[in-house]
N, C-alpha and C positions, 0 to 999 in steps of 0.2 A: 369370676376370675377373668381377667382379662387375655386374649390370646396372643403368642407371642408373631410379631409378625412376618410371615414368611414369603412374602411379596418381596419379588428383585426388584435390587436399590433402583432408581433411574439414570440410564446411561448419562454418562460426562456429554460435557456436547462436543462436539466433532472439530477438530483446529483445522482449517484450511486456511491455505494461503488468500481467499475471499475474507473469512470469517475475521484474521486477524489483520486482514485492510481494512477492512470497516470499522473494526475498533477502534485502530489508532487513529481513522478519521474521526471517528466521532470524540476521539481522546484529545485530539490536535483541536478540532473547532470548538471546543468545551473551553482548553486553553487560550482560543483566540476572543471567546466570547467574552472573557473575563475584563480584558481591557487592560486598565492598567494595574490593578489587583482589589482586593478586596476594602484596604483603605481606600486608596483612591475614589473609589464607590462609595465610600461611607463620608467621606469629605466633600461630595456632592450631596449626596443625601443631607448632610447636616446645615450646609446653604438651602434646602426648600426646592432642590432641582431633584430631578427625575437623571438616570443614567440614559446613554444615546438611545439600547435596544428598547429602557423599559418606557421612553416616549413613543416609539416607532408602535408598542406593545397598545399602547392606548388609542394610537392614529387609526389603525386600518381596524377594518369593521371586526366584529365582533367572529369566532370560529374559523375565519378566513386564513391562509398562511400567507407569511411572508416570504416571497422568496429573495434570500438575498445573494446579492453578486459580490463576487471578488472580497470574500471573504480571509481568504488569506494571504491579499495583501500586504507585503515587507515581511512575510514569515520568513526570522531566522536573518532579516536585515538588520544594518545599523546596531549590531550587537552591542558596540563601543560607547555608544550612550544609551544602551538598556533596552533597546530595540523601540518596537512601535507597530504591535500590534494591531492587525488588520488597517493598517494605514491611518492608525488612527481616529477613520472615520467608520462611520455604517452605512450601506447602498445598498439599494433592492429595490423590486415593484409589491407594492400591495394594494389592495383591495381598498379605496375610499369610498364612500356612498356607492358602491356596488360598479366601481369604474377601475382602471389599474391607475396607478399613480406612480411615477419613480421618486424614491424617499433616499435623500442625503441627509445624515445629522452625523455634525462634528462629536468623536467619542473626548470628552476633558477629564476623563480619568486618566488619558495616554498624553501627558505631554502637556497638558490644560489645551486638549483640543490643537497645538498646532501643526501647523502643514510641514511635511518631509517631505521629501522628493516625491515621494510614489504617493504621496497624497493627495497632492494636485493633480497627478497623472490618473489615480485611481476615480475624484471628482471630475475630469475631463471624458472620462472614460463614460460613466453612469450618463453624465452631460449628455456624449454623443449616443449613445442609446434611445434617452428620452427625443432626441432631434428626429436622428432616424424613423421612428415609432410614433411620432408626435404625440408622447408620452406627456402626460402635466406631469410637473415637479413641486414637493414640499422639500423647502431646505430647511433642517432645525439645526441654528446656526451655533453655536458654544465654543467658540475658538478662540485661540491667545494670536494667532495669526502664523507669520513663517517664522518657522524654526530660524532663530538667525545664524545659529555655528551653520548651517546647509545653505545660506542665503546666495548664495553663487548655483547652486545646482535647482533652486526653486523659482527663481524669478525670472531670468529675461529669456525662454528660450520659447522657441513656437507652441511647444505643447509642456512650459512650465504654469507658471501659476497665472501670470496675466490670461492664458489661454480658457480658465471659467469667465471672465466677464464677457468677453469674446462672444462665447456659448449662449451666454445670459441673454445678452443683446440679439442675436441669432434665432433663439427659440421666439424671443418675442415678440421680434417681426413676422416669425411664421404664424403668430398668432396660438403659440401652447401655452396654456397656463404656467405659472411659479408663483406659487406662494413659500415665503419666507417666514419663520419667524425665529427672532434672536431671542435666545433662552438661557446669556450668560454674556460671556467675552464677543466681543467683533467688533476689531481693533485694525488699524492699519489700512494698508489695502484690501485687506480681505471685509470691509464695511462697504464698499461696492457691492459687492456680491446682492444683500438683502435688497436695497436700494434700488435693484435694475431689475426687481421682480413687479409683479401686477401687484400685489400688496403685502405688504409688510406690519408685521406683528409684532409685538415686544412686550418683556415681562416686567415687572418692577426688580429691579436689583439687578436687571442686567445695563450691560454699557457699551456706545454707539459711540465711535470715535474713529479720526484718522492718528490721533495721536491722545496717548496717555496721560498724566497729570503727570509725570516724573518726565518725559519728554515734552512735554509743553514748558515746563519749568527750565529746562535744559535746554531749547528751543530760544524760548522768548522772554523766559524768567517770570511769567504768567502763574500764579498759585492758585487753583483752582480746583476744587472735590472732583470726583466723578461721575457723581449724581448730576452738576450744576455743568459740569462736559459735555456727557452724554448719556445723561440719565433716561427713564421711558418718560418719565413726566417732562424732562425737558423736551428731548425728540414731539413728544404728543401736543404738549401747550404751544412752545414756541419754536421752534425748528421746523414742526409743522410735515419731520421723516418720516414719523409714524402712523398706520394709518387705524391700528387698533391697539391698547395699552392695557393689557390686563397682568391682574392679579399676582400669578402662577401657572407653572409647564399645564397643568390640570387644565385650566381654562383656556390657553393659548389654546390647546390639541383641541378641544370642542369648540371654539372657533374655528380653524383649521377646517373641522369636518363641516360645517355650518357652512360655511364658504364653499368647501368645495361642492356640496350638495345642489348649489347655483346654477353651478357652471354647463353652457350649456354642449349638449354631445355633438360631434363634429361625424362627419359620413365616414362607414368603414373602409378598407381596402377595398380593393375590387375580387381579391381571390374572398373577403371573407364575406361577401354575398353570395356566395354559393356552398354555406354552411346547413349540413345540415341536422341532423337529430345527432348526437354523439351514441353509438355502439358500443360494448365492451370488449374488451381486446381477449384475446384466449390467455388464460393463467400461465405463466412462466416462469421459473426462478431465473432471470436472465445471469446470474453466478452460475446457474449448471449448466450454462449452453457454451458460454464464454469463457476461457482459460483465464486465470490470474497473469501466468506471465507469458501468452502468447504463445507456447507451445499447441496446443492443441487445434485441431482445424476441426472448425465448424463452418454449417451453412448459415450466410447473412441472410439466408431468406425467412428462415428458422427467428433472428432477431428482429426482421422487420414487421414479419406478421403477430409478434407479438408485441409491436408495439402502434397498430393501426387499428383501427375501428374493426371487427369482427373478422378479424386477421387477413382481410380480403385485397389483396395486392397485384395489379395488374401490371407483367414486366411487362420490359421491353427487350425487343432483340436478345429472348432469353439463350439462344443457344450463338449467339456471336459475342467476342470479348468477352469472356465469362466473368474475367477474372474484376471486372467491376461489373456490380446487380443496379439495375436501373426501373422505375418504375413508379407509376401513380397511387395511391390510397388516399386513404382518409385518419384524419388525426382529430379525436374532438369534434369531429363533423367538418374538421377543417380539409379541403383538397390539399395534398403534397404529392412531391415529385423527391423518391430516394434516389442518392447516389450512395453507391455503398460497397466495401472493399471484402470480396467476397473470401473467404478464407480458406475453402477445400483445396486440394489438387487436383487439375483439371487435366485430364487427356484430348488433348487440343488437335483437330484435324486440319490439316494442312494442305495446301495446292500440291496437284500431284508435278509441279517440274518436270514435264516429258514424259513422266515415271505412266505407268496404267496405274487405275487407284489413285487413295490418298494415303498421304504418309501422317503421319500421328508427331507429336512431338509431346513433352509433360509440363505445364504453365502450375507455377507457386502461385498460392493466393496470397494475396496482398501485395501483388507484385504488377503491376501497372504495365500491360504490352500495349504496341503500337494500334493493334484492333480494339482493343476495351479503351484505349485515349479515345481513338474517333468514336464509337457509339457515346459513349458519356458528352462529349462535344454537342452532337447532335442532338443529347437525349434532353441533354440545359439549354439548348437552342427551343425545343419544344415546350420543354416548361414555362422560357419566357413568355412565346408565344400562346403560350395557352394561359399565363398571367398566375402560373402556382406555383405556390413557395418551395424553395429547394429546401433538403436535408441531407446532409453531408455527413455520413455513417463512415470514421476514419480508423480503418485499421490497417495503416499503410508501412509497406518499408522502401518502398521508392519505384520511379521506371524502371525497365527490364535493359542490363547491359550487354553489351557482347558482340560479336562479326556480325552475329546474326539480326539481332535487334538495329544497328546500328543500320546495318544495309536495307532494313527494311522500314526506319524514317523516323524511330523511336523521336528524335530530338523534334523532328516539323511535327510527329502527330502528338505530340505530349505540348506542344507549344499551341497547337488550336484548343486544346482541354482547358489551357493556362489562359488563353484568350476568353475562352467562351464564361467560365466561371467568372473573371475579371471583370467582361464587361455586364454581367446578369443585376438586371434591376428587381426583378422579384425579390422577396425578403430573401436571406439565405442563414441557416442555421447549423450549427459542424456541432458535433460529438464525437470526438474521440475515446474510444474503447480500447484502444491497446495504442501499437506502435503510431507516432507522426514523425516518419524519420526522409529529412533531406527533400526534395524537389514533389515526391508525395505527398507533405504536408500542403504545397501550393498547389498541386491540383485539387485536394480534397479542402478548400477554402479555409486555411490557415488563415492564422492572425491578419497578417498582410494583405488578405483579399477582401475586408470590410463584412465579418456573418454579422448580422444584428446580433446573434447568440452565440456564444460557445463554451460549449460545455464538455467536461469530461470526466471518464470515470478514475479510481483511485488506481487502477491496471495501465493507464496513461503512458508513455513514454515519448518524448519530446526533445528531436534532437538531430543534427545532420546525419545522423547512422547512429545503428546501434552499438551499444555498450563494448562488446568485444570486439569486434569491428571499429570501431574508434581508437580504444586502448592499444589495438595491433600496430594502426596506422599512427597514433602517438607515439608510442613504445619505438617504431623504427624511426620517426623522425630524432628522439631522443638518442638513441641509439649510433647514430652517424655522427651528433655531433659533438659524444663524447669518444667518438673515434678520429676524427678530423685534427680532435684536442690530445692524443697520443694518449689517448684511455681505453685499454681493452677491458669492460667489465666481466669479471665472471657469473656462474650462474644463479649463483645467490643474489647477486647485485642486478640482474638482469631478472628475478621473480622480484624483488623488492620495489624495482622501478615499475613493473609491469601492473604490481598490486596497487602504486600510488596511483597509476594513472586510472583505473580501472577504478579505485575508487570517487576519485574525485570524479568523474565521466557516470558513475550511478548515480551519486546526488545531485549533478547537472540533468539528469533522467528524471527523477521523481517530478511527479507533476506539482506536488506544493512550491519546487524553485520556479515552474514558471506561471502557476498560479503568484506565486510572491512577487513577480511581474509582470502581469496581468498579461500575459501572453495566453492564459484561458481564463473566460469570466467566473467559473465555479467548477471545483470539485462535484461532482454528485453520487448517489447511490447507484449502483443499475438499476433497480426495480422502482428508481424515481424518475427513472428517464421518461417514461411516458407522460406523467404528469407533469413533469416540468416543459417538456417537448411541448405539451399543450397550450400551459400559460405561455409562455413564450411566441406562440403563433396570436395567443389572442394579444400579446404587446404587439406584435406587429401587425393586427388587423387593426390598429387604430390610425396606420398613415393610411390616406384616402389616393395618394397622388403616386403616379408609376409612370420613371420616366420611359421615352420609345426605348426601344433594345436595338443597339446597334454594336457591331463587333470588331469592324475598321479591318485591316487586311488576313487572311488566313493561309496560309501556307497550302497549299494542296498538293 
């Protein structure tokens, strides 16, 4: 007879504000993988092509991951014509014959592949990566070319579409690999692209043109197939474009790899000759050490050693400028140099002013004073000179304001921080973990100050101040100028405005609006930060070359 069972159910699992970030990212990037949906998918399948990820799936080596960048891309853009999902393209580094590669392949489930605004910028973006890093690149080319209803925001501007051939040419005088191969449309301008690589691949049934058979017709009244345009057999026999002609996306990709296997390896950085055995880092749930939304204060130091080699972290000037942690470790065996936005409250001692003793004062973490500017200055000054790569740990809500700050040089010493990071040649990589609000984001190497990487978590916030603080100072500029206009609102009308602004100002916060503009290269996990931290140092052990470090005038 069987017994009835009297073992407690198993607890529900726990809802936190982590637990349901991470779902809706994983729910969001499930959505962005999709492309342009499930036909769209099956209408490439039915032509004999491979989808963009399930080519990228074939290219890099076997168990290896791929990490991709700027994955959300136009999330929640261009809604008006159906959007365009992940830029419509796919970008990341992986793994070729045991080397990293940066991989662009046009997605033509979204749009038959063509370029929107933030497509070009998103390819220019991956471009300047692979430069930087002296990255090779596979382009798998599939695109119907520019979007024409957008053709004024895609084409003539510094960093619109003209701005990849640029790059094309750029890489290849530095001597980085590009292989190409066209596995469908490339059409227009955008058939440069393949063209201005080391070599060039093409499949049967796809087509190599600067103009189409309906524009050629329209053009010059010329009737002409597509095959006899720009077919692989024509390009191969007589055009003489192509430099290999197969089959199918199957064969191209083992080419691909076949080639790249050739190629021979160039000298590392100079910080990543002094790599050594990788350590394990101490186990962390970095969700339990880290607040969701910023309330809680923790020690950065607590985060750094659990994401360095046997958690061993040598500060600097650990009791001056608390309020940013500085210091050397190991990542990967890689040498690094953190900067990082320490979060506790610090009881800060202070020159005694005549006084006998000292007098104390109480410094916010995440709040950037005059002493924590200079040691960080100094502390990126060292790094340079010692030739190891920064990491910019940004949990910032801006310099410290006030009589007091002010008289004590806040602006000249926040302005040599701004200097020193600026001009740093070492590679430099920023993670933001919560706040990057206002003139903190530019010390802590924001977009604008060129990190080879940047990454951040789903707790992200991005933006000249925070949420309530915005909406205040909206709300009053609002506020005046429908009093100016002989409108007294009342207080209904005055929460109603207050709620609008406040809303629109969180969804300008969420890090996917400016993942959707590449203002950070990837969303990530916390507990992926290490690994990704890693590969990312090994993308940038592959430039060999570091210019001097020089920093031009400093305020003193």
């Amino acid at each position: 007879m069987t017994q009835p069972d009297t073992s407690a159910p198993p607890a529900p699992p726990t809802h936190t504000p982590w637990t349901d970030a991470l779902a809706r990212l994983d729910t969001d990037r499930a959505r962005v993988h999709a492309g342009g949906g499930a036909k769209a998918q099956q209408r490439q399948h039915d032509k004999n092509r491979l989808t963009a990820r399930e080519r990228i799936r074939q290219l890099i080596d076997d168990g290896t991951p791929f990490d991709e960048l700027m994955t959300f891309a136009g999330w929640e853009m261009y809604q008006d014509v159906g959007g365009c999902p992940s830029g419509g393209t796919v970008t990341g580094i992986g793994q070729i014959q045991g080397r990293p590669w940066m991989i662009i392949a046009n997605d033509a489930t979204v749009k038959a592949g063509a370029f929107f605004p933030i497509t070009a910028k998103k390819v220019i973006r991956a471009q300047t990566i692979a430069l930087e890093n002296h990255l090779p690149v596979v382009y798998l080319v599939d695109s119907a070319g520019v979007y024409l209803p957008m053709q004024d925001e895609i084409f003539p501007d510094q960093d619109d579409f003209g701005r990849v051939f640029y790059l094309n040419a750029r890489m290849s005088a530095r001597g980085i690999p590009q292989i190409a191969a066209i596995m469908g449309n490339c059409v227009a301008g955008g058939a440069y692209l393949p063209v201005m690589c080391d070599t060039l691949i093409m499949t049967e049934g796809s087509g190599l043109y600067l103009a189409g058979p309906a524009l050629v017709k329209a053009a010059i009244g010329q009737v002409v197939d597509s095959e006899d345009l720009g077919g692989a057999s024509m390009h191969a026999s007589i055009a003489g474009t192509v430099d290999y002609k197969e089959p199918d996306d199957a064969a191209a990709l083992r080419r691909i790899r076949a080639l790249a296997d050739l190629y021979a390896q160039g000298d590392s950085a100079p910080f990543a000759r002094r790599r050594k055995e990788t350590l394990p880092a101490p186990e962390r749930d970095l969700t339990d050490l880290v607040g969701f939304d910023g309330s809680k204060t923790y020690d950065v130091r607590d985060l750094i050693t659990a994401l360095v080699d046997g958690g061993e972290f040598h500060e600097f000037k650990p009791e001056y400028g608390e309020t940013l942690v500085c210091g050397f470790a190991r990542a990967g065996g890689y040498p690094v140099a953190f900067v990082a936005n320490q979060r506790t409250v610090i009881k800060k001692k202070l020159k005694s002013g005549g006084e006998p003793g000292l007098r104390t004062r109480i410094e916010v973490g995440g709040v950037i004073y005059g002493d924590s500017a200079d040691k960080a200055a100094r502390f990126i000054m060292d790094a340079n000179q010692a030739g190891v790569p920064l990491v910019f740990l940004s949990d910032v809500t801006g310099f410290m304001v006030g009589r007091d700050s002010e008289q004590e040089g806040i602006i000249r010493r926040g302005a040599k921080l701004v200097n020193a990071v600026s001009n740093t040649v070492v590679p430099k990589i920023t993670i933001i973990t919560g706040g990057s609000f206002g003139a903190g984001n530019y010390a802590m190497n924001g977009k604008a100050y060129a990190p080879r990487f940047l990454f951040a978590w789903p707790s992200a916030k991005y933006a000249v101040m925070s949420g309530n603080a915005a909406a205040k100072t909206l709300l009053d500029i609002q506020l005046a100028a429908l009093k100016r206009s002989g409108h007294q609102p009342d207080d209904e009308e005055l929460q109603k405005l207050y709620d609008e602004v406040k809303s629109k100002y969180d969804t300008e916060l969420d890090p996917r609006y400016a993942a959707a503009r590449l203002w950070v290269d990837e969303i990530i996990p916390p507990n992926d930060t290490r690994e990704r931290l890693i590969r990312a140092l090994e993308a940038c052990a592959q430039n060999p070359h570091q210019d001097e470090f020089r920093v031009g005038v400093f305020q003193v």
